[in-house]
N, C-alpha and C positions, 0 to 999 in steps of 0.2 A: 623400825618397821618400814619396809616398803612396801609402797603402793602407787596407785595411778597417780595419786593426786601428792605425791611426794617427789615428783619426776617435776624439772622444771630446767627449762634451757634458758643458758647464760648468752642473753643478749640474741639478736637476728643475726643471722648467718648471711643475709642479704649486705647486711653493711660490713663485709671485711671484702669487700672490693678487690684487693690483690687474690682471692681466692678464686673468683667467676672469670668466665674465659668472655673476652670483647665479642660483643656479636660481630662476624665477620659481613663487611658488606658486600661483597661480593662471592659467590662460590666458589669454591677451589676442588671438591671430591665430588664423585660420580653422585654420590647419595644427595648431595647439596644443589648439583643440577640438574636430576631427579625432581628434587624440591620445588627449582626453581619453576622447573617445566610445569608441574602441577597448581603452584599457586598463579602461574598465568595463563592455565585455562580455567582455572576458576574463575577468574575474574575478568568474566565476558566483556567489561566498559574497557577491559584495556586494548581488547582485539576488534569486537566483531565489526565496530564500525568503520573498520578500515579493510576488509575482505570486501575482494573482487573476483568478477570472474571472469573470465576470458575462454571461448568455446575453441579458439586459435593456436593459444598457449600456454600454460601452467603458468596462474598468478602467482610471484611471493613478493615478499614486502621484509625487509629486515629488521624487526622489530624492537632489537637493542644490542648492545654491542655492550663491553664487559674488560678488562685486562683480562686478556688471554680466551676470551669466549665471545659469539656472539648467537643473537635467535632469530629464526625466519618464522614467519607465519607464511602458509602455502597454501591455495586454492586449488582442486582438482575436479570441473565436470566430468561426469561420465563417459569413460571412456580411456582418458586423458592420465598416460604412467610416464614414469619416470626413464625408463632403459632400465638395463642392467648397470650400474657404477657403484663404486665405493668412494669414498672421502678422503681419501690417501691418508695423512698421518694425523686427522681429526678422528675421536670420537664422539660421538651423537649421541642423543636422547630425541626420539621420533615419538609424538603425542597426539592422537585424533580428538580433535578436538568437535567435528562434528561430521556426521556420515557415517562411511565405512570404506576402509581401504583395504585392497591386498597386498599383502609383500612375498613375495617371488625368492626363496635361498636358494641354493646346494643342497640346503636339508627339507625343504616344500615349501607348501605355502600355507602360509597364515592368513586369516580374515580377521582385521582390526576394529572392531567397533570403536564408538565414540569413550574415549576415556582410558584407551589401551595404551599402554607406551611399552617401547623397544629400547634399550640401551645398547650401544655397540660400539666395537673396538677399530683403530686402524684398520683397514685393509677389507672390511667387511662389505663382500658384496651383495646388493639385492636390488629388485625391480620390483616399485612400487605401482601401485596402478588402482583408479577407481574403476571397478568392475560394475558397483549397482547403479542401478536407475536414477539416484539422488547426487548432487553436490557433495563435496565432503571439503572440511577444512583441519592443517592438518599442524601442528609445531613441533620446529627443529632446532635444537641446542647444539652448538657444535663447539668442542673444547678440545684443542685450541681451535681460533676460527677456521672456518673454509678457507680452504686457498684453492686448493682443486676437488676435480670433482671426478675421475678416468672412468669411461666409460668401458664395457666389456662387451664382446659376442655373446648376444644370449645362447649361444652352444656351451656357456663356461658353467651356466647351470646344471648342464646336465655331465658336461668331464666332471668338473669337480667333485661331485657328489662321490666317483671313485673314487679318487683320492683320498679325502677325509682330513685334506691338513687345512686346521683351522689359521683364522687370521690373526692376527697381532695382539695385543691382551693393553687395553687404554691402562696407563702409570696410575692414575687416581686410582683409593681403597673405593670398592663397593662397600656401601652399608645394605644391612637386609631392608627388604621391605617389596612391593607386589610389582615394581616393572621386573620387566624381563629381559633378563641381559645375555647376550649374544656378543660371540666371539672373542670372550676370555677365559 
């Protein structure tokens, strides 16, 4: 006869060790540094007390570095964007970590509250910019690191939008989950 109580498992599954996969230490897929971006704005002691601000010029501070990635925490008074640039052959994970920012595409613009993240591919252009009345701070995951950073005519916002050809599509698998990914 079976029943619940006739059901019994042979031994932990925990201890056959060649079966569990090594926690990886460092990220390697979009969804991982997704991840990472999220658990370090959770954890305020790791940033806030190092955010400045500077009313002159967009504060950042490179906050850790990574085989093959690295992360910036960014300070933005109001006022104070980006241009128009894309990353050349880095993709990003863009994180508000407090404030509100706009971001400027070919396809409009979005308003970022505190806790919103952008994932994006090679070649993706946009102009970020604090528009409100408050501070905002902001973090950037770029994989592989930054090497440059090309700047555009903001006129490319508005040709482009004809066009419709999208930018380069980042090699890491996305996993599902609520950032929002652009430009793959």
């Amino acid at each position: 006869m079976n029943s619940d109580s006739d059901l019994q498992i042979a031994g932990d599954i925990l201890e056959v060790p060649h079966l569990l996969q090594a926690p990886r230490e460092h990220p390697a897929t979009v969804a991982e540094f997704v991840g990472l971006a999220r658990s370090i704005a959770a954890d305020r002691a790791q940033w806030e007390h190092l955010v400045r601000y500077d009313a002159t010029t967009r504060w950042y501070h490179r906050l850790r570095t990574g085989p093959g990635y690295e992360v910036w925490l960014l300070s933005w008074v109001p006022g104070q964007g980006s241009g128009l640039h894309d990353h050349g052959r880095s993709c990003g994970v863009l994180t508000v970590l407090d404030g509100e920012l706009t971001e400027r595409t070919e396809r409009g613009t979005r308003v970022l509250g505190a806790g919103a993240q952008r994932v994006f591919a090679p070649g993706y252009a946009h102009d970020v910019v604090n528009d409100a009345l408050e501070p905002a701070v902001s973090l950037h995951v770029y994989f592989p690191g930054l090497t440059e950073m090309p700047m555009h005519p903001e006129s490319r916002l508005r040709s482009s939008a004809a066009t419709g050809v999208p930018p380069l599509a980042c090699t890491a698998p996305a996993a599902g989950g609520p950032a929002d990914a652009v430009g793959s």
